[in-house]
ROMI-578374 format. One record per residue (C-alpha): x, y, z. Coordinates in pm, 1 decimal. Layout:
BEGIN
          x          y          z
          X          Y          Z
...
END
This chain:
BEGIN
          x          y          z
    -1125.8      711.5     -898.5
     -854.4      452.1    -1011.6
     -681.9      161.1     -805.0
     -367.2       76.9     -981.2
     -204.2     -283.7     -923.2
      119.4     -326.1     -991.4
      236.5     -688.6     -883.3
      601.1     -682.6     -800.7
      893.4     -911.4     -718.2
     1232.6     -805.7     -697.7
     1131.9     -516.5     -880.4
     1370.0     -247.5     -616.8
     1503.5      -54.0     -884.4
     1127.2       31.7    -1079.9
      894.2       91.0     -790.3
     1006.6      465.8     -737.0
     1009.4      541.5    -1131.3
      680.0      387.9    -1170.9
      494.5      472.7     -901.5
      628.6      840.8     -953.7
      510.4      839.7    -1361.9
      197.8      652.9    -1293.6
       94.8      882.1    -1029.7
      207.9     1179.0    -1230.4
        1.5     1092.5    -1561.1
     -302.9      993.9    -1380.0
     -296.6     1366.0    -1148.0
     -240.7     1518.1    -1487.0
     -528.5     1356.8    -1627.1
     -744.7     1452.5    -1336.7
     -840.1     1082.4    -1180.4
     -782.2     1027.0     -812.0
     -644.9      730.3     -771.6
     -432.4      485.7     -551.1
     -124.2      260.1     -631.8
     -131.8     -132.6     -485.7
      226.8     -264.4     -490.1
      184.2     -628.5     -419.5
      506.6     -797.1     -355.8
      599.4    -1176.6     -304.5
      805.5    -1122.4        4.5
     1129.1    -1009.2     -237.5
     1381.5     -891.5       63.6
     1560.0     -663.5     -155.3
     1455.5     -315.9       -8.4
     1092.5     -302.9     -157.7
      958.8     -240.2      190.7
     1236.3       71.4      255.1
     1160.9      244.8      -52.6
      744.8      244.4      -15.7
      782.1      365.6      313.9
      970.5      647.3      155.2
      731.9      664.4     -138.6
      396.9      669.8       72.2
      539.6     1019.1      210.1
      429.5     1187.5     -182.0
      236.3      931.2     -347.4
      -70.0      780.6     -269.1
       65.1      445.8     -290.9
       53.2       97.5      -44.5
      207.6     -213.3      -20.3
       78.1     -580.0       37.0
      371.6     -820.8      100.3
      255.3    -1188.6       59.9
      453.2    -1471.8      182.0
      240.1    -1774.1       70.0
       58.1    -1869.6     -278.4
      339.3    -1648.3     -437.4
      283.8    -1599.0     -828.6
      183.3    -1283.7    -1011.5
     -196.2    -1406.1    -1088.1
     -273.7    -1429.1     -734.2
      -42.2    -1124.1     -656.7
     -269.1     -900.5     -829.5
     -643.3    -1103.2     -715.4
     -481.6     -999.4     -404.7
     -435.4     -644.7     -483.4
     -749.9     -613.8     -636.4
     -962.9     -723.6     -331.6
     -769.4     -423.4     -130.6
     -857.6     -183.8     -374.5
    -1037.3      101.4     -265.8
    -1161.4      210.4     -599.6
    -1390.6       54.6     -822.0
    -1178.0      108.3    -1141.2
     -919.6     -134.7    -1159.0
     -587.8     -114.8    -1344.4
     -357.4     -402.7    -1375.3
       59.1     -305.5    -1495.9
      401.6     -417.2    -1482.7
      600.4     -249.3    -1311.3
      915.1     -283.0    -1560.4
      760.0       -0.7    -1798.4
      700.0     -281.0    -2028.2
      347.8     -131.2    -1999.3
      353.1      252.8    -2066.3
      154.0      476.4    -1820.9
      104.6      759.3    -2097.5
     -134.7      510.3    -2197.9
     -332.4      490.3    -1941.3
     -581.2      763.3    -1944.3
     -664.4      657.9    -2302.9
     -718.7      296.1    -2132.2
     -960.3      420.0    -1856.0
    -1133.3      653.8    -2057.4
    -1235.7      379.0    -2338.5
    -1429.7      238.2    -1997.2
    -1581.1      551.3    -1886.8
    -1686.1      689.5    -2264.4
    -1657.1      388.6    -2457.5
    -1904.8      183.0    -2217.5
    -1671.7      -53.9    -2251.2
    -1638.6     -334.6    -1929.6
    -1291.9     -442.6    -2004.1
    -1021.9     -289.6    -2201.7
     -710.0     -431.3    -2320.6
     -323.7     -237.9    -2372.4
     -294.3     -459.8    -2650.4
       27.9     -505.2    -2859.0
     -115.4     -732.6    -3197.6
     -412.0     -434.8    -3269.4
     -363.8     -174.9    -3534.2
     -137.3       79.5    -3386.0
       33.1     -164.2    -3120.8
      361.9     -308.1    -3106.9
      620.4     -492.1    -2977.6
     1009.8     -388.6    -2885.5
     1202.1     -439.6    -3187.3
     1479.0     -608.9    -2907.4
     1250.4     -878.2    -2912.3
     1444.7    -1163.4    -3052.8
     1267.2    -1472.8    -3268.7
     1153.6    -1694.6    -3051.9
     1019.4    -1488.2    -2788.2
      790.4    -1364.0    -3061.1
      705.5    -1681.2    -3174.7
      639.8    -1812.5    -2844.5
      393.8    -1491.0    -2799.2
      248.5    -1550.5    -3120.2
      206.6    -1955.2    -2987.5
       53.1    -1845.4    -2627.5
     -244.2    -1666.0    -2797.3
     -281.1    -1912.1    -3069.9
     -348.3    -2178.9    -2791.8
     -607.4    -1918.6    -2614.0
     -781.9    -1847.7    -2944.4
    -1125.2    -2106.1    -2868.7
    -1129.5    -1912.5    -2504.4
    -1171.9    -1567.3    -2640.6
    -1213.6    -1341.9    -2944.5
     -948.9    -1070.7    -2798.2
     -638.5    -1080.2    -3014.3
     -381.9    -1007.1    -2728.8
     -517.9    -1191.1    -2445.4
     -212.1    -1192.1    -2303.7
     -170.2     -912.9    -2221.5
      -98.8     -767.8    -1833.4
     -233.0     -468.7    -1915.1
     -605.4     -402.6    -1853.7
     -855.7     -231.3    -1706.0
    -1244.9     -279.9    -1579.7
    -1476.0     -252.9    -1298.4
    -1420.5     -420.1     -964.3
    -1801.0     -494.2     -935.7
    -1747.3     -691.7    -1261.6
    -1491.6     -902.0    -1092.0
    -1569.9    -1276.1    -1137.5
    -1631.3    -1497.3     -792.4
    -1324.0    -1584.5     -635.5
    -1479.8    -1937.2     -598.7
    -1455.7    -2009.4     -949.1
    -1076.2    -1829.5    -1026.5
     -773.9    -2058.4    -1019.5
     -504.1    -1868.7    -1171.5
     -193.1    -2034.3    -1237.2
       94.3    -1869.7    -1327.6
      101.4    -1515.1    -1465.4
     -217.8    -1492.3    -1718.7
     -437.0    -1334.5    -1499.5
     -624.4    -1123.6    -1755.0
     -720.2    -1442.0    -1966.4
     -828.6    -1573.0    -1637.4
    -1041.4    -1318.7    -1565.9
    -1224.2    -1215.8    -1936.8
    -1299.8    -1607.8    -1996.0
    -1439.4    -1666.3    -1634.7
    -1594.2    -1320.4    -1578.1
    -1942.5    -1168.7    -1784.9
    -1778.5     -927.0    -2019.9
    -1966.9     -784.4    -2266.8
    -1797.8     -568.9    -2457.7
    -1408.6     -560.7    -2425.4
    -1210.7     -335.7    -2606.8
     -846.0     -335.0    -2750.1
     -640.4       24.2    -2700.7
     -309.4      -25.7    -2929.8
        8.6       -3.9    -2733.4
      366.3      -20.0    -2808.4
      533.5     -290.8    -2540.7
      878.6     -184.1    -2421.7
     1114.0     -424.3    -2314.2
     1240.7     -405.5    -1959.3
     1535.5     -169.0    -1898.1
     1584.9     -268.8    -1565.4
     1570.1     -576.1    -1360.5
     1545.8     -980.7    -1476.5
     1259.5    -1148.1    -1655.3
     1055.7    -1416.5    -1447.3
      989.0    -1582.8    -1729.6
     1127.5    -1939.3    -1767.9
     1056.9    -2271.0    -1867.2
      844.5    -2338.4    -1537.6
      617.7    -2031.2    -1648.5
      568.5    -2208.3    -1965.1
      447.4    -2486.6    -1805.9
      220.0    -2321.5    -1589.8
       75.6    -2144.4    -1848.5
       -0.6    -2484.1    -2050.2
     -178.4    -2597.4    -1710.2
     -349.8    -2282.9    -1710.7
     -480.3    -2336.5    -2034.1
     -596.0    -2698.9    -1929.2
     -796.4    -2547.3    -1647.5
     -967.9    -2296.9    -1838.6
    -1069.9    -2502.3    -2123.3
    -1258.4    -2750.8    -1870.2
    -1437.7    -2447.9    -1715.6
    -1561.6    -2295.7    -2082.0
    -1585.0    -2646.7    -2241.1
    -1665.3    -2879.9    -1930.7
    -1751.4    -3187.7    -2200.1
    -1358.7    -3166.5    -2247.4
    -1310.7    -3307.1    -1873.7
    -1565.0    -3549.2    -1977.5
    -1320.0    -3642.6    -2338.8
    -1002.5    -3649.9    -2129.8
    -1191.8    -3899.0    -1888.4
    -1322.6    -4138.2    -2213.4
     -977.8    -4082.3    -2396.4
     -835.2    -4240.8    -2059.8
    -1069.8    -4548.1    -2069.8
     -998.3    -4569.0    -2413.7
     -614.0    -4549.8    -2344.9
     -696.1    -4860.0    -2128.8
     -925.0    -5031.0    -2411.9
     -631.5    -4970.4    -2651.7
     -404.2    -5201.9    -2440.5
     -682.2    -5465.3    -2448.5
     -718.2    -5425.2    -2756.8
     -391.0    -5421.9    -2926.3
     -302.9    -5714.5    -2676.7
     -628.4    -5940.1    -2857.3
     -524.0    -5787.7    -3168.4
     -170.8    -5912.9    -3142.0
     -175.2    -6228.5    -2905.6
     -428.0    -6349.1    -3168.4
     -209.5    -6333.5    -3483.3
      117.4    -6459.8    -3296.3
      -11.1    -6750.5    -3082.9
     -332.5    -6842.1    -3304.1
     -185.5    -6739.1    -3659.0
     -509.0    -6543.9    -3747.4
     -510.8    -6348.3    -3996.3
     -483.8    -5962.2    -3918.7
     -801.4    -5838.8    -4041.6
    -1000.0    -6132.7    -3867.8
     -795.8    -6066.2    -3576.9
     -880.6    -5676.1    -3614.5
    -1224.1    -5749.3    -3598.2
    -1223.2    -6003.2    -3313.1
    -1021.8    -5769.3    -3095.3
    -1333.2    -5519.2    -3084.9
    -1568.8    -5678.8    -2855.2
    -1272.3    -5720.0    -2557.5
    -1191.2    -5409.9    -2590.6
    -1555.9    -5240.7    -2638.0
    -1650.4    -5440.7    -2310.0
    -1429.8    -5293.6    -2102.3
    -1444.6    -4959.3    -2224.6
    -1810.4    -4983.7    -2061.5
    -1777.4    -5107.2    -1751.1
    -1521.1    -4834.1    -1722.7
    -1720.3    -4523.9    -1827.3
    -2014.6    -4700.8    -1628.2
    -1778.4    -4617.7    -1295.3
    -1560.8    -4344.8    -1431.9
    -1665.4    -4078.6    -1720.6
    -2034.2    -4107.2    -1673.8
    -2096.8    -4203.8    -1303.1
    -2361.5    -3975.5    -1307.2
    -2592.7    -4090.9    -1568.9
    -2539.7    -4460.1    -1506.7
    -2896.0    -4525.2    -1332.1
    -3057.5    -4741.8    -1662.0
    -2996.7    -5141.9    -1699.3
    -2655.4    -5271.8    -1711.3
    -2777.0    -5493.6    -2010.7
    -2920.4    -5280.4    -2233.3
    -2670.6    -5038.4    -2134.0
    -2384.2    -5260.2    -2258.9
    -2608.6    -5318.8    -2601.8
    -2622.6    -4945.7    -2646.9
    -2283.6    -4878.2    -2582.2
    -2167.2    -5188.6    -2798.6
    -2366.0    -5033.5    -3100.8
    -2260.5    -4686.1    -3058.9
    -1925.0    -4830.1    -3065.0
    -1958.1    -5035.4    -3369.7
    -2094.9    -4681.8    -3540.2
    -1732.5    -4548.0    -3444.0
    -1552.7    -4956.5    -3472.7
    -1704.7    -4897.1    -3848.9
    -1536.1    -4563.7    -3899.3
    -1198.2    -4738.4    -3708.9
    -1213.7    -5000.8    -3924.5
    -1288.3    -4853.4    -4251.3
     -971.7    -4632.0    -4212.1
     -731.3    -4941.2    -4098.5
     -893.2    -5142.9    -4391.6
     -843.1    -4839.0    -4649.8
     -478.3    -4726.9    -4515.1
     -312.6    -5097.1    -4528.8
     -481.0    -5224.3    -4844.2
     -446.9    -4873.6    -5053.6
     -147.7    -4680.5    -4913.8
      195.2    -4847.4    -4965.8
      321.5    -4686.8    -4650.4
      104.8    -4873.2    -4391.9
      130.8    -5171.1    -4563.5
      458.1    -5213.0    -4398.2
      340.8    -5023.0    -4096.3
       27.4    -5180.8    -4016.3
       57.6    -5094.0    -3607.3
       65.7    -4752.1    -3737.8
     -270.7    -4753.0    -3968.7
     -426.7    -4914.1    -3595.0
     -302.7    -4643.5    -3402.3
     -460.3    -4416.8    -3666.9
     -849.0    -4549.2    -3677.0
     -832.9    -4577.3    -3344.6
     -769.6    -4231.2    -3286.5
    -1060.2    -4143.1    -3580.3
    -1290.4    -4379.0    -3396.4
    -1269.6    -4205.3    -3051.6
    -1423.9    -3913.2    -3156.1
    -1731.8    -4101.6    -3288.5
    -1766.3    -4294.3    -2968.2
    -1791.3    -4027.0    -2723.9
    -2021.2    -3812.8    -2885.0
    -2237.0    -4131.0    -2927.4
    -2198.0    -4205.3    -2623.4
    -2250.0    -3888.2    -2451.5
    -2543.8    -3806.4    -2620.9
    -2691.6    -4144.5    -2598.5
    -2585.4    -4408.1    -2442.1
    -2552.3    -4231.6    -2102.5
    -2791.7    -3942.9    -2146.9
    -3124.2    -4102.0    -2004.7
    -3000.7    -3998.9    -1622.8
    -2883.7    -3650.1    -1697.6
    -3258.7    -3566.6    -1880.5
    -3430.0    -3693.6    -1551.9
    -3216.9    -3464.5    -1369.5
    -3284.4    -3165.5    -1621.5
    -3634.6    -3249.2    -1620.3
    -3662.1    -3225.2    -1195.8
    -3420.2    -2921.9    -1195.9
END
């Protein structure tokens, strides 16, 4: 028994043609089923033409009028679903329904939990109308989502799995239109599986997709990488302290060469300790507030010597680039910029695992 979810938004002219073919290839293939058309409050006759529809298909449909956006379109069409089998589609015929028995039947036989219309399998494709850069920025979109999952078309709005196996609404934020890499890198999925399709363009209707899609897909990237990698929130908050160490120290760096004439690898050096000082007090308060319970002292000498670990590998670089490499010779704000960036990397892990770690083992120890 099937529930179909077909998010929709201004989408008039497909909802009879796909309901109609989707209902027709799943009755052929013998699987009960239902059809969810959830629509973001389009006004253009949607509502007219399901009640029409509902007289010969087995079809409903959820108008929302708040939180619009296709990810939670279809979260909200899969928490009406009657059926424990859940389909997600376009309803453009981007997606084709002959494919869908193949789809639900690599779930039932397969014992697969998820499976995937994918277009960048063996056997898939993509509408040759597709021009250059809409294939690049495909090809871009699941570059970017490669550390998040193994799947090679997580992109994809075509899929298929168990409502049971639906991850906690507590922990989805969807943001934009990427709902199935929302749901395979925050749900327990086992063993997905990749069915090859060939992706039509639309023959009807407009595109959503624009530059604020784009965007929200970069923020939806952001978002998941801090719930798979949560040490990232942690960088991002010790990249901002160091942003804020980086103005101290260039400031030393420079204010000491123009107003005391010292000479720029002296003044390199002195600039370190300003700079290192505050970057403490700062992750003290800010990046790890919560393992900040051991002396302030001997906190400061740890963090002081983790940073000179990561100073030395800063250093080294600015010392190697401007005395060996013609280039930054000339361009010595440019070799800074560089081992500061090679020395952040150091820091943090020194510091995470170190420095601020005695709190976090306590808490380990009592949980």
């Amino acid at each position: 028994m099937i529930s179909v979810i077909i998010p929709v938004y201004k989408e008039a002219e497909n909802i009879a043609p796909i309901s109609s073919e989707v209902s027709r290839v799943l009755s052929s293939a013998g699987f009960k089923h239902e059809i969810i058309l959830v629509d973001d409050n389009s006004k253009d006759g949607t509502k007219k033409i399901c009640a029409s529809l509902v007289k010969t298909l087995p079809l409903k449909l959820i108008i929302r009028k708040k939180n619009k956006g296709l990810a939670p379109s279809v979260i909200k069409g899969i928490e009406n679903a009657a059926y424990d089998i859940i389909i997600v589609m376009d309803a453009d015929f981007s997606h084709p329904p002959s494919a869908l028995p193949k789809i639900i039947n690599a779930l039932l036989k397969d014992k697969a939990d998820f499976v995937i219309g994918s277009r960048y399998i063996k056997g898939g494709a993509i509408d040759k109308n597709w021009g250059f850069f809409r294939r690049i920025n495909s090809k871009a979109a699941t570059l970017l989502a490669k550390p998040l999952t193994k799947v090679k078309d997580p992109m994809s709005g075509f899929f298929c799995f168990y409502k049971k196996n639906m991850p906690d609404k507590k922990i989805l934020s969807p943001v934009g239109y990427k709902i199935c890499l929302e749901i395979i890198t925050k749900g327990n999925f086992l063993n997905i599986k990749e069915i090859p399709i060939h992706f039509t363009d639309r023959s009807q209707g407009k595109s959503k997709f624009g530059l604020k899609e784009q965007f929200n897909f970069i923020l939806h990237l952001i978002k998941l990488y801090l719930f798979l990698y949560p040490n990232i929130k942690q960088f991002m908050l010790f990249s901002a302290v160091g942003a804020s160490g980086f103005v101290i120290d260039l400031s030393v760096y420079i204010g000491l060469q123009k107003l005391f004439n010292v000479n720029h690898i002296l003044a390199r050096g002195l600039s370190f300790w300003a700079a290192a000082s505050s970057n403490w007090a700062l992750n003290r308060k800010i990046t790890f507030k919560t393992k900040t319970k051991s002396s302030k002292l001997k906190q400061w000498a740890s963090f002081l010597i983790a940073s000179l670990l990561g100073f030395s590998a800063n250093f080294g670089i600015y010392y190697l680039l401007t005395g060996y490499v013609p280039f930054f010779k000339k361009h010595l704000i440019a070799a800074f910029i560089i081992g500061i960036s090679f020395g952040l990397f150091i820091n943090f892990i020194l510091s995470a695992s170190f420095v601020f770690k005695k709190k976090m083992m306590r808490e380990k120890l009592r949980n």
